[in-house]
C-alpha positions as CSV (number, residue, x, y, z in Angstrom):
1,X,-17.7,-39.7,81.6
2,X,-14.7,-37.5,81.0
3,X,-14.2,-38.9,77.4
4,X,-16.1,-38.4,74.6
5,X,-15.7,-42.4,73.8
6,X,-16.1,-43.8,77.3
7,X,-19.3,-41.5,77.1
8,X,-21.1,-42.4,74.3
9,X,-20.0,-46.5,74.8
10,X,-20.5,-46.6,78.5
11,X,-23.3,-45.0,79.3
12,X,-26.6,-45.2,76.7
13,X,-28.1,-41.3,75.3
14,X,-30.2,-39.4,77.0
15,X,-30.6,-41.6,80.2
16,X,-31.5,-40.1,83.4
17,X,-28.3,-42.1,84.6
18,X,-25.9,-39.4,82.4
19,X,-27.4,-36.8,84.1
20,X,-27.6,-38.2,87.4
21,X,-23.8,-38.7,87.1
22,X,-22.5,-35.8,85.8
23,X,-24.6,-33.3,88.1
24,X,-22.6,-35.2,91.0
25,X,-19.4,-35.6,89.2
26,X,-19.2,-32.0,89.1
27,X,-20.3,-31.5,92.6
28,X,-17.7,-34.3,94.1
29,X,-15.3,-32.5,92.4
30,X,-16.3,-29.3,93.5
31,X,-16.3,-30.9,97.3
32,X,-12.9,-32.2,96.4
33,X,-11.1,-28.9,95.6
34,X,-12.7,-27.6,99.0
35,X,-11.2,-30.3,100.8
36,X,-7.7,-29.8,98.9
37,X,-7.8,-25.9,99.6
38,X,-8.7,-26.2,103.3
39,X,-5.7,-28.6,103.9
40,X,-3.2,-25.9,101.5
41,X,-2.5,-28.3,99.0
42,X,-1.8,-26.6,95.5
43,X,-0.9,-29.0,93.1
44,X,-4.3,-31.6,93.5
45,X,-6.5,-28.6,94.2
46,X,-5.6,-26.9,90.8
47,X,-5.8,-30.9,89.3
48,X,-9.5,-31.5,90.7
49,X,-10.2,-27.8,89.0
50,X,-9.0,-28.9,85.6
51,X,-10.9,-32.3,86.1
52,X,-13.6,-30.4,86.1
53,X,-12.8,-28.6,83.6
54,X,-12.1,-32.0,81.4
55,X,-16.0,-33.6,82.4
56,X,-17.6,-30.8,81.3
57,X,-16.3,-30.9,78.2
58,X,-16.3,-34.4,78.0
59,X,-11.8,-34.0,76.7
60,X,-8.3,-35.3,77.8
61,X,-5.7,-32.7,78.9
62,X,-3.6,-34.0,75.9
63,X,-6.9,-32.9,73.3
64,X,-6.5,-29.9,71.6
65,X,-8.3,-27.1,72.8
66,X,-10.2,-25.6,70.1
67,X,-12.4,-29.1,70.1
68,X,-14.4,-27.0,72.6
69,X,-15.1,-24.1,70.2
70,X,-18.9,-25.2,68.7
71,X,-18.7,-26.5,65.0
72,X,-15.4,-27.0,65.3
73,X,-13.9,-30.6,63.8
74,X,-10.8,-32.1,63.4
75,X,-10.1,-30.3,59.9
76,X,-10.6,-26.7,61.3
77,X,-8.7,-27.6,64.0
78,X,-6.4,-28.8,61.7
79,X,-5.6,-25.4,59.6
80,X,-5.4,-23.7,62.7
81,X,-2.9,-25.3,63.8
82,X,-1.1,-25.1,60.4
83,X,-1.3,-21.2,61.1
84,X,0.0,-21.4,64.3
85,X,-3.4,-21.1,66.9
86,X,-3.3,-23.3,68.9
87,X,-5.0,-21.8,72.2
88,X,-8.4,-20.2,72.9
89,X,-6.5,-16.9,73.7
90,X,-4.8,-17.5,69.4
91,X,-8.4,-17.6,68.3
92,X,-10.1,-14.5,70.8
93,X,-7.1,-11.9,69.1
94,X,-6.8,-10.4,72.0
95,X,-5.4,-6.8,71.4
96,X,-4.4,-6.2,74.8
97,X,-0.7,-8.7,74.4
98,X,0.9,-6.7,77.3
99,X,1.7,-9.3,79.9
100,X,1.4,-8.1,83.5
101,X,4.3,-7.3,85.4
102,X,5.5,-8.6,88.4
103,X,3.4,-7.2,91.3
104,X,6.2,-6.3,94.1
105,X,4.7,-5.3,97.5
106,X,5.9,-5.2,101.2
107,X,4.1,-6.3,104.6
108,X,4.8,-7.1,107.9
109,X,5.2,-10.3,109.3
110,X,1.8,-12.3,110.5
111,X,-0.2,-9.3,109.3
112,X,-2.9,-9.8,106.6
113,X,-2.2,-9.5,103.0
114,X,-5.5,-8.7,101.2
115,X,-5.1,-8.9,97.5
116,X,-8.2,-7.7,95.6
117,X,-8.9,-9.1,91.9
118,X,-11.2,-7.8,89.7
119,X,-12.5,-10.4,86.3
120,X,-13.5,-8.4,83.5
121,X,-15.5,-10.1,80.5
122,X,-14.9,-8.4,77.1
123,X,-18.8,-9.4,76.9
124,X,-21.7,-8.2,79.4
125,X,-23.9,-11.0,78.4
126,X,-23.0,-14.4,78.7
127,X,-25.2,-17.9,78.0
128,X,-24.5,-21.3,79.8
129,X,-21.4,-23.2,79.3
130,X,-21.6,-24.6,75.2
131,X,-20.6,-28.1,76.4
132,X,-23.0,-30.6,74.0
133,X,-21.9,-34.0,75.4
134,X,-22.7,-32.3,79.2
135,X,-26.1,-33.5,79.4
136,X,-27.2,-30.7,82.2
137,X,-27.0,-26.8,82.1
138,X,-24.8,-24.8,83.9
139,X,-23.5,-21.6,84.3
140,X,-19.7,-20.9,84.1
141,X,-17.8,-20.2,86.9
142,X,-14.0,-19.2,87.8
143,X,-11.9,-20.4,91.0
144,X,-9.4,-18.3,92.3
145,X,-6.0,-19.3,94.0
146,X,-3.2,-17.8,95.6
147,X,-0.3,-20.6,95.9
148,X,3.5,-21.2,96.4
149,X,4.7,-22.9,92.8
150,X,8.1,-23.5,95.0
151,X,6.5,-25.2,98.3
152,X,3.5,-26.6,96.6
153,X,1.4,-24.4,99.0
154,X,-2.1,-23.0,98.7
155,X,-2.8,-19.9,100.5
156,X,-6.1,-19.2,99.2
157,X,-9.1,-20.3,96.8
158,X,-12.5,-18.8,97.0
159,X,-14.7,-19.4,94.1
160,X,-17.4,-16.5,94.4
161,X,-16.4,-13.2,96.0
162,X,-12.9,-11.0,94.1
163,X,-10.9,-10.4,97.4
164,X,-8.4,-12.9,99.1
165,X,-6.4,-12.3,101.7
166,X,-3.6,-14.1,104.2
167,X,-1.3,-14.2,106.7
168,X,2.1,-12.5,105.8
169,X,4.8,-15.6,106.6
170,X,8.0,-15.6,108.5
171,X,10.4,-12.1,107.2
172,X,11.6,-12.5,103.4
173,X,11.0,-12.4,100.0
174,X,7.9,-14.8,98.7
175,X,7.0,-15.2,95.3
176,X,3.4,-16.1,94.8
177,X,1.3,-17.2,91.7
178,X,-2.4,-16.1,90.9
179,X,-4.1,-18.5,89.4
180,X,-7.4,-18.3,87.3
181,X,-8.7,-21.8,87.0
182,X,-12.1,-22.1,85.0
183,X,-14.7,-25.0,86.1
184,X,-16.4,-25.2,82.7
185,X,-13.6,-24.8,79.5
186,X,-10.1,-25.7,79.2
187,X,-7.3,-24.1,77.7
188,X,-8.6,-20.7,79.4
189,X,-6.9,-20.5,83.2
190,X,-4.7,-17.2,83.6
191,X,-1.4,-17.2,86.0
192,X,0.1,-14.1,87.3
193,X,3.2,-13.5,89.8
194,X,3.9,-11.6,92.4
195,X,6.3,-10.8,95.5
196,X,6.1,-10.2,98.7
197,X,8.7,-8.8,101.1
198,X,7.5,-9.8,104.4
199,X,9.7,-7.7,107.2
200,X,9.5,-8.3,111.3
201,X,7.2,-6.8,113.3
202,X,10.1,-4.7,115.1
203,X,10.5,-2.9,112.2
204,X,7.5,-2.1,111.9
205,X,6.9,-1.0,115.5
206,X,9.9,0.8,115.4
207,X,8.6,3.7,112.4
C-alpha cells in the first residue's frame, strides 16, 4: 500500500478493501509509535512515524519529495532539481533562514524538565492532507519527540497537546534533540538541539 505500484497492481480502484486497509494501516501504525514511545525507543518510534508518513503518500524514503506537491511530475521535478530545490522547505522560500541556536538550560537532578513548544502555520486555514492515492480523508497531524541521538533514547512523544516534560537524569551535561515528525507528508520533520546541565540535588539544597 505504501507504493504507488504495489497500489494500483495489488489492490483493484476504488474498492472498499483500499479503504478498509489504509484507515487501519494508519491506525496500526499510529498504535505502533505508542507502543515504541512508552518503552523509550527513539530510533523505530521516529521510523513507524515516517512509515506513516510514506502510506499516506503512497512514496519510498528514497522518492523525491516534491512528488507530493499536487501537479507535480517527473519533468517539474526534474528542473527543480536542476536549480537546486530539492526539499519542501527549497520550494516554501522561507524568509526566516536563521537556524535556531542551541538551547542551553540547567536543572536539578530527578526534577522535572518541562519544555513548552509552540507550532506556528504561516497559514490560518488549512484543508485535509492532498494525498490522491490515500483513498480516505484526513486531517494532518504532527508528533512531537524529545530523544537522546547518542543513547537511542526517547524521553517524550505526545502527539496533541505543545508541552513535554521529564525527569532531569543523573548530574551532567545532556544533549537532546527535538524532533517534528509529520504523520501525513514527507520531506517536512524539523530537528532542533539542546543541552541540559543536570546538577545534584545537594547543590541545590544547599542555595
Amino acid at each position: 500500500v505504501g507504493s504507488t505500484l504495489t497500489a494500483n497492481v495489488m489492490l483493484p480502484k476504488d474498492s472498499d478493501l483500499v479503504f478498509v486497509l489504509l484507515f487501519q494501516a494508519i491506525r496500526l501504525i499510529q498504535a505502533c509509535v505508542d507502543v515504541l514511545s512508552s518503552n523509550d525507543w527513539l530510533s523505530p518510534a521516529l521510523a513507524a512515524m515516517e512509515l506513516a508518513q510514506m502510506v499516506t503518500q503512497a512514496m519510498w524514503s528514497k522518492d523525491s519529495y516534491l512528488k507530493q506537491f499536487p501537479f507535480f511530475t517527473l519533468v517539474h521535478i526534474k528542473r527543480c532539481t536542476e536549480k537546486g530545490v530539492e526539499s519542501i522547505f527549497d520550494i516554501m522560500e522561507m524568509e526566516d533562514e536563521d537556524r535556531i541556536t542551541d538551547v542551553f538550560m540547567c536543572v536539578f537532578s530527578g526534577s522535572p524538565v518541562l519544555v513548552q513548544v509552540q507550532l506556528e502555520r504561516e497559514e490560518e486555514v488549512t484543508g485535509p492532507v492532498f494525498a490522491p492515492l490515500f483513498t480516505q480523508k484526513r486531517e494532518e497531524d504532527w508528533w512531537v519527540v524529545i530523544g537522546d541521538p547518542k543513547s537511542n533514547s526517547l524521553h517524550q512523544e505526545i502527539d496533541t497537546a505543545v508541552k513535554l516534560d521529564f525527569v532531569a537524569p543523573v548530574m551532567g551535561i545532556h544533549n537532546y534533540t527535538l524532533y517534528f515528525m509529520s504523520d501525513a507528508y514527507m520531506g517536512c520533520d524539523q530537528e532542533y538541539k539542546f543541552s541540559v546541565d543536570v546538577k545534584e540535588d545537594s547543590d541545590y539544597e544547599s542555595d
